[in-house]
N, C-alpha and C positions, 0 to 999 in steps of 0.2 A: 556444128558450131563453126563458125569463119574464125579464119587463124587472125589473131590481129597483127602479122605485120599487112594483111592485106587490106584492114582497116588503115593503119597509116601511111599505104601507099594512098587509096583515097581522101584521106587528110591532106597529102603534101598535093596531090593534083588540084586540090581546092584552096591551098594556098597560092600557090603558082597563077589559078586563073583569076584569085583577088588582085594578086599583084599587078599581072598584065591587065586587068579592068582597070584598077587605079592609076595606073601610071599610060594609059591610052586614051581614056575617054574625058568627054571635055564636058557634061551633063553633070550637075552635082546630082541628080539621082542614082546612075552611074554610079559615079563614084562610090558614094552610100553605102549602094549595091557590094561594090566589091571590096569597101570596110568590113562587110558582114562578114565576105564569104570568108576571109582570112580569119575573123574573130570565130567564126564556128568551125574555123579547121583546130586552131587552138584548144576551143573544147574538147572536142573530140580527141584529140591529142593528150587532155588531161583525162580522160574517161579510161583511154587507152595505158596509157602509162601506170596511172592507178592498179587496175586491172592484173600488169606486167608484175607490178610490185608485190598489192596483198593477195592478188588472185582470188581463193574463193574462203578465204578468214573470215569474211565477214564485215568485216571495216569498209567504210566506205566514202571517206574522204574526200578523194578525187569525186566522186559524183554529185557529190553535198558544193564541191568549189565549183565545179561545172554548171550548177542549176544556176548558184549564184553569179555567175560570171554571164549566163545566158539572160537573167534579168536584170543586167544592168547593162546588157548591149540593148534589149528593149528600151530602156531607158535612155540609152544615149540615141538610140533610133530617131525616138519620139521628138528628141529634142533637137538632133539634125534636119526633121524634116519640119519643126516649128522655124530654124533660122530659114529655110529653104521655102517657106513661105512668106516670108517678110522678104528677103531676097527679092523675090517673082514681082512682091508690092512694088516695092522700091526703085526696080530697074524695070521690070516686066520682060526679064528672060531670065533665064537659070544658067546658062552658059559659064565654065570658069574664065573666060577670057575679060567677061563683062564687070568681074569682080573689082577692079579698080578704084571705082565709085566707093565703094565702102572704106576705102585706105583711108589713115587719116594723114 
Protein backbone atom coordinates (compact mmCIF):
# COMPACT_ATOMS: atom_id res chain seq x y z
CA UNK A 1 0.00 0.00 0.00
CA UNK A 2 1.56 3.66 -0.61
CA UNK A 3 2.18 5.61 2.58
CA UNK A 4 0.08 8.51 2.24
CA UNK A 5 2.36 11.21 3.15
CA UNK A 6 3.58 10.32 -0.32
CA UNK A 7 0.04 10.80 -1.71
CA UNK A 8 0.33 14.39 -0.28
CA UNK A 9 3.48 15.19 -1.47
CA UNK A 10 1.70 14.42 -4.92
CA UNK A 11 -1.35 16.59 -3.97
CA UNK A 12 0.87 19.65 -3.04
CA UNK A 13 3.01 19.25 -6.45
CA UNK A 14 -0.42 19.52 -8.23
CA UNK A 15 -1.26 22.37 -6.27
CA UNK A 16 1.87 24.29 -7.04
CA UNK A 17 1.71 23.54 -10.75
CA UNK A 18 -2.26 24.97 -10.58
CA UNK A 19 -0.96 27.91 -9.18
CA UNK A 20 1.86 28.58 -11.51
CA UNK A 21 -0.65 27.71 -14.61
CA UNK A 22 -2.98 30.18 -13.09
CA UNK A 23 -1.01 32.86 -12.45
CA UNK A 24 1.36 32.50 -15.89
CA UNK A 25 -0.99 31.83 -18.59
CA UNK A 26 -3.01 34.25 -20.48
CA UNK A 27 -5.60 31.42 -22.42
CA UNK A 28 -8.69 31.21 -20.35
CA UNK A 29 -8.60 27.35 -21.21
CA UNK A 30 -5.41 27.47 -19.32
CA UNK A 31 -6.51 28.88 -16.86
CA UNK A 32 -9.49 26.45 -16.47
CA UNK A 33 -6.95 23.91 -16.76
CA UNK A 34 -5.10 24.95 -13.74
CA UNK A 35 -8.40 25.76 -11.55
CA UNK A 36 -8.93 22.07 -11.93
CA UNK A 37 -5.64 20.96 -11.06
CA UNK A 38 -5.64 22.77 -7.52
CA UNK A 39 -9.52 21.81 -7.04
CA UNK A 40 -8.36 17.85 -7.49
CA UNK A 41 -5.43 18.44 -5.32
CA UNK A 42 -7.89 19.43 -2.55
CA UNK A 43 -9.83 16.22 -3.12
CA UNK A 44 -7.41 14.25 -2.89
CA UNK A 45 -6.26 16.05 0.24
CA UNK A 46 -9.79 15.32 1.64
CA UNK A 47 -9.56 11.53 0.55
CA UNK A 48 -6.22 11.63 2.37
CA UNK A 49 -6.94 13.21 5.59
CA UNK A 50 -10.06 11.21 5.94
CA UNK A 51 -8.25 8.15 5.53
CA UNK A 52 -5.38 9.76 8.32
CA UNK A 53 -8.35 10.31 10.65
CA UNK A 54 -10.92 7.04 10.54
CA UNK A 55 -8.51 4.76 8.85
CA UNK A 56 -10.02 1.49 8.37
CA UNK A 57 -13.53 2.05 10.71
CA UNK A 58 -15.35 2.00 8.28
CA UNK A 59 -16.77 5.53 7.94
CA UNK A 60 -16.41 7.26 4.98
CA UNK A 61 -17.08 10.84 5.07
CA UNK A 62 -14.23 12.21 3.50
CA UNK A 63 -14.98 10.17 0.26
CA UNK A 64 -18.75 10.86 0.19
CA UNK A 65 -17.38 14.90 0.35
CA UNK A 66 -14.85 14.17 -2.19
CA UNK A 67 -17.39 12.58 -4.93
CA UNK A 68 -19.28 15.50 -4.10
CA UNK A 69 -16.88 18.13 -4.42
CA UNK A 70 -15.67 16.46 -7.67
CA UNK A 71 -19.20 16.96 -9.16
CA UNK A 72 -19.59 20.15 -8.66
CA UNK A 73 -16.05 21.04 -10.17
CA UNK A 74 -17.79 19.32 -13.38
CA UNK A 75 -20.29 21.51 -12.97
CA UNK A 76 -18.48 24.65 -12.62
CA UNK A 77 -16.27 23.11 -15.60
CA UNK A 78 -19.32 23.05 -17.82
CA UNK A 79 -20.15 26.34 -17.04
CA UNK A 80 -16.68 28.00 -17.30
CA UNK A 81 -16.33 26.66 -20.78
CA UNK A 82 -20.17 27.81 -21.70
CA UNK A 83 -18.93 31.61 -20.68
CA UNK A 84 -15.74 30.64 -22.61
CA UNK A 85 -17.68 30.25 -25.47
CA UNK A 86 -19.76 33.19 -25.66
CA UNK A 87 -16.37 35.08 -24.91
CA UNK A 88 -14.87 33.51 -28.37
CA UNK A 89 -18.63 34.83 -29.90
CA UNK A 90 -18.27 38.12 -28.79
CA UNK A 91 -14.62 39.18 -29.11
CA UNK A 92 -13.39 36.10 -31.44
CA UNK A 93 -10.23 35.41 -29.10
CA UNK A 94 -10.12 33.76 -25.64
CA UNK A 95 -7.02 35.78 -24.62
CA UNK A 96 -7.38 37.41 -20.81
CA UNK A 97 -5.91 40.46 -22.07
CA UNK A 98 -8.93 40.94 -24.63
CA UNK A 99 -11.26 40.80 -21.60
CA UNK A 100 -11.87 44.51 -21.28
CA UNK A 101 -14.76 44.53 -23.67
CA UNK A 102 -16.97 42.81 -21.19
CA UNK A 103 -16.35 45.53 -18.34
CA UNK A 104 -19.14 47.55 -17.67
Amino acid sequence: MIELNYILIVSAIMMFAGIFGFLTRRRTLAILLSIELMLNSADINFAVFNRMLYGQSGNSEGFFFTLFSIAITAAESAIAIAIMVNIYRLIKDTSVDKLTKMKW
